[in-house]
Every structure is written in structure tokens, then in C-alpha cells.
N, C-alpha and C positions, 0 to 999 in steps of 0.2 A: 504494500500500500504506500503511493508518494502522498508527501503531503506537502502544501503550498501556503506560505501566506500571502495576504493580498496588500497590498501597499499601494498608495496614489496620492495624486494631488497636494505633495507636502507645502507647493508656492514659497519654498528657500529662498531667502534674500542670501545676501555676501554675511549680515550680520548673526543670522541665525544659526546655531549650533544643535544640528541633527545627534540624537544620540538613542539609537537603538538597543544598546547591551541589555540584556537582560528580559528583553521580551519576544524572541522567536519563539512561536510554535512549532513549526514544521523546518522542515529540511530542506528548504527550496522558499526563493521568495520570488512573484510575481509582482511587477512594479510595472505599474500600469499608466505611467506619464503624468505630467507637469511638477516636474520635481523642482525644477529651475531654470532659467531663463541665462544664470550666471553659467558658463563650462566648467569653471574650476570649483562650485559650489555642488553642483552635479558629479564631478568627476569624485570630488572629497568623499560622495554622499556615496555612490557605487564601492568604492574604496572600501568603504567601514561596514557595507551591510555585505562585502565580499568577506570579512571577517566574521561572519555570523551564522552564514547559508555555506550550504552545498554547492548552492545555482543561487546567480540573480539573475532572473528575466528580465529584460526591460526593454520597453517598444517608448518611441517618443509621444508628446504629447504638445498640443497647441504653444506651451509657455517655452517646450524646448526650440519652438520655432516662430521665436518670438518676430523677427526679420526672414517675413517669407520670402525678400528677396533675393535670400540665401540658400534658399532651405539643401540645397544640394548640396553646396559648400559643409552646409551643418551637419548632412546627411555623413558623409566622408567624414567628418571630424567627430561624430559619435562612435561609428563605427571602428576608426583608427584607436580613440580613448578607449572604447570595451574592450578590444581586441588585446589590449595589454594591460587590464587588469585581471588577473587569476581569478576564474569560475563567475563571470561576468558576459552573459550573452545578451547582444543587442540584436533583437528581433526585427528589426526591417528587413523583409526579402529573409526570409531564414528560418528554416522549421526548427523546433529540437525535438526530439524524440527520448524518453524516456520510460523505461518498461512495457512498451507498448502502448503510450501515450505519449501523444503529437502537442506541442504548443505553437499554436498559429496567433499570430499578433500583427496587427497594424494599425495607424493613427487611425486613420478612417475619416476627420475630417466633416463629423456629421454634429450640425449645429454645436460643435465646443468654439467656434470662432466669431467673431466682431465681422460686421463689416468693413471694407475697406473704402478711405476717398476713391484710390489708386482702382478704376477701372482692371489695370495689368495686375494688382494683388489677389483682388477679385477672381480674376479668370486661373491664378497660378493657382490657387486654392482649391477652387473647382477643377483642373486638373489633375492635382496633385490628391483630391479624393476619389476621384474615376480610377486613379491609377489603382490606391490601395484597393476598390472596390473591384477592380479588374484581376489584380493579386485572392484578392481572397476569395472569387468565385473559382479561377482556373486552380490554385492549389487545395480547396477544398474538396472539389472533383477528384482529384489526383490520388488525393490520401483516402479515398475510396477505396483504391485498388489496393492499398496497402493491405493484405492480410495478417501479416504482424501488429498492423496499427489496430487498434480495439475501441481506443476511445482518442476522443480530442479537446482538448480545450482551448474556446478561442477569450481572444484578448484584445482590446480597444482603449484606445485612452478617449474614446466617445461612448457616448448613451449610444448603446445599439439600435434601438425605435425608439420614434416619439412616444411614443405608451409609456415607457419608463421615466418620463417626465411626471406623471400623473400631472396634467394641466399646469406645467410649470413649464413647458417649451420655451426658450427661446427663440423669439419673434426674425431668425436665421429663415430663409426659404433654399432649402435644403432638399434634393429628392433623393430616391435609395437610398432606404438605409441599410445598414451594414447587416441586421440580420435576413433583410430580403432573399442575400445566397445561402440561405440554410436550403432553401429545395434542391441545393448540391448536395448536402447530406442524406444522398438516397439510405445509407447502409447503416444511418443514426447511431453515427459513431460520435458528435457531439453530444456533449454532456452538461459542460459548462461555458458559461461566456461571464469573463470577468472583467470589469470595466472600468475607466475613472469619467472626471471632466463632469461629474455630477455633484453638488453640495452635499444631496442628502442620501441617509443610507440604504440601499435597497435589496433584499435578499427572496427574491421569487421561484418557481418553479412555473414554466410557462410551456405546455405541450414539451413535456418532459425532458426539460433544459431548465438551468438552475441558471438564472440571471444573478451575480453578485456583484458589490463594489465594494468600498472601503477610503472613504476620501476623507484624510483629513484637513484641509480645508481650515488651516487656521486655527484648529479645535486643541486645548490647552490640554487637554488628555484625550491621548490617541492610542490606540493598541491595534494589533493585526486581526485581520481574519485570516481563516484557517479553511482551507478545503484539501481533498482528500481526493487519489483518483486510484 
């Protein structure tokens, strides 16, 4: 049995002193974006929770891309950063497989964003969610065929549907959302979909898929949640 905690939304400035010890549950931790906007607040923050976990999952999220007119530059410089920290995988473009269990992750881009003045922000945005949204239809297919694969957990640093707002959407005009390509999961091998970029806390089972998050969000006591695969 793996077991995962859930992490998000920390919103780290330069001043704030992240300090995990002492409260992992599990053997794995999924971090499900907007941790920081700073590189080296972000890089610190992977560092310390590399000292804690087995695995740190981690897919970007809106704050990591804060200058979408970058995001590619950013893209390289996250991956370059994970890549040389020990037991630190950054999920853009990249499965990991564990006991027969997939972890699928991408921003996704679905109402976690502002509008922009910038017409060209606008458009790179919407872009840049087709793409993830592109990703996650063709590799969700894929891991179909996997018969060692058994189960999946996907991962967003977006509210997967508007539902999961409970009428608290963001007034974003936004289409597909991210969990639309579940009807790729002919062989319902997803399980869970764990999530950030939301204030509040949500723990659902919805046509036999366990919706979670865990955002802390500014909140003066925070602890992990814990999932099980």
C-alpha cells in the first residue's frame, strides 16, 4: 500500500519560513502547485520536504508562472532545479509509476488564472491549457494499455470542474475542463484526482473517483492529507 500526502497552495513569500518536520504521514508527498512565485523560495521549499518523503511530486501551478511570458523559460528552469534535487520529480510531460500506480499531473490552467490587459497573455494561457489538456487526454489513453498499470492518480494544480467550486467559480470563461478526458479512462483505472488552486477544502467521491485537495492558503495551522493507493 503507497501512501501520499497532499500539499498545495503554500503562497511563500522570500520572508516566510516553511517548516515541515515533524508532520509527514505517508511516504510520498504530492504537491500540487502554487508554492511560490520566488525560484529560490520554491527550490528551498523542495529541498526540505526532499528530506522528509521518499518522493516529492510536484506539477506547477499559476503562482509558479507568475510571468506567463516566460513560462517556457520557467518550464526548463523547474525542471533543471528538480532534476538535481534527490527524490524530487517534477511532473510536467512525465509519468511516474509506482507499484503499479501511474501519477499523471499537469497545471491544467482551468479558471486558477486573472485575466490579462495583454491580449498575447491571454491567448499564451489558453494555449498553454489546450496543450496540458491535449497531454492529458493522449497519455490517459495510453496508460490504458498498460497492464501493469492498475490504478492512476491524476493531479492539477486546478479545480478539475466547475462543480467543485460549489457556486464559488471564478467569473474566468474557461471551456474543458480537465476532468472532461476521464471518458479516456475506458478501463477505470483512475481513482483519484488530487488538486490545488482552490481556498477551500474538498474531499468527494464522484462516480467512483475520490476528488481531494488540501490548500493551505495562508491558514496559521496546516497539516497534510493523506491518501492511500
Amino acid at each position: 500500500m503507497l501512501s501520499f500526502d497532499i500539499i498545495s497552495d503554500l503562497h511563500l513569500t522570500t520572508t516566510d519560513q516553511f517548516d515541515w518536520s515533524g508532520k509527514p504521514t505517508g511516504l510520498f508527498c504530492l504537491l500540487a502547485g502554487n508554492i511560490s512565485s520566488n525560484i529560490f523560495v520554491l527550490q528551498r521549499t523542495l529541498k526540505h520536504l526532499s528530506t522528509l518523503y521518499h518522493g516529492v511530486f510536484f506539477i506547477d501551478g499559476v503562482l509558479e508562472n507568475i510571468d506567463i511570458d516566460n513560462r517556457n523559460h520557467r518550464i526548463d528552469e523547474l525542471s533543471k532545479m528538480c532534476s538535481e534535487i534527490p527524490k524530487v520529480v517534477f511532473l510536467h510531460n512525465n509519468v511516474v509509476v509506482l507499484e503499479g500506480t501511474a501519477i499523471l499531473a499537469i497545471n491544467g490552467w482551468y479558471k486558477n488564472h486573472d485575466s490579462h490587459d495583454s491580449i498575447s497573455s491571454d491567448f499564451q494561457i489558453k494555449s498553454h491549457r489546450y496543450e496540458d489538456l491535449a497531454y492529458l487526454e493522449k497519455t490517459l489513453e495510453k496508460l490504458q494499455l498498460h497492464v501493469d498499470i492498475k490504478k492512476i492518480i491524476l493531479m492539477s494544480s486546478c479545480v478539475p470542474n466547475e462543480n467543485l467550486y460549489f457556486g464559488q467559480s471564478p467569473k474566468v470563461k474557461d471551456d474543458i475542463p480537465p476532468n472532461h478526458f476521464l471518458y479516456k479512462d475506458t478501463e477505470h483505472k483512475v481513482k483519484t484526482w488530487v488538486f490545488g488552486g482552490h481556498d477551500k477544502f474538498i474531499d468527494l467521491v464522484e462516480n467512483d473517483i475520490r476528488y481531494i485537495n488540501n490548500p493551505c492558503d495562508n491558514k496559521n495551522l496546516y497539516y497534510p492529507k493523506r491518501i492511500e493507493s
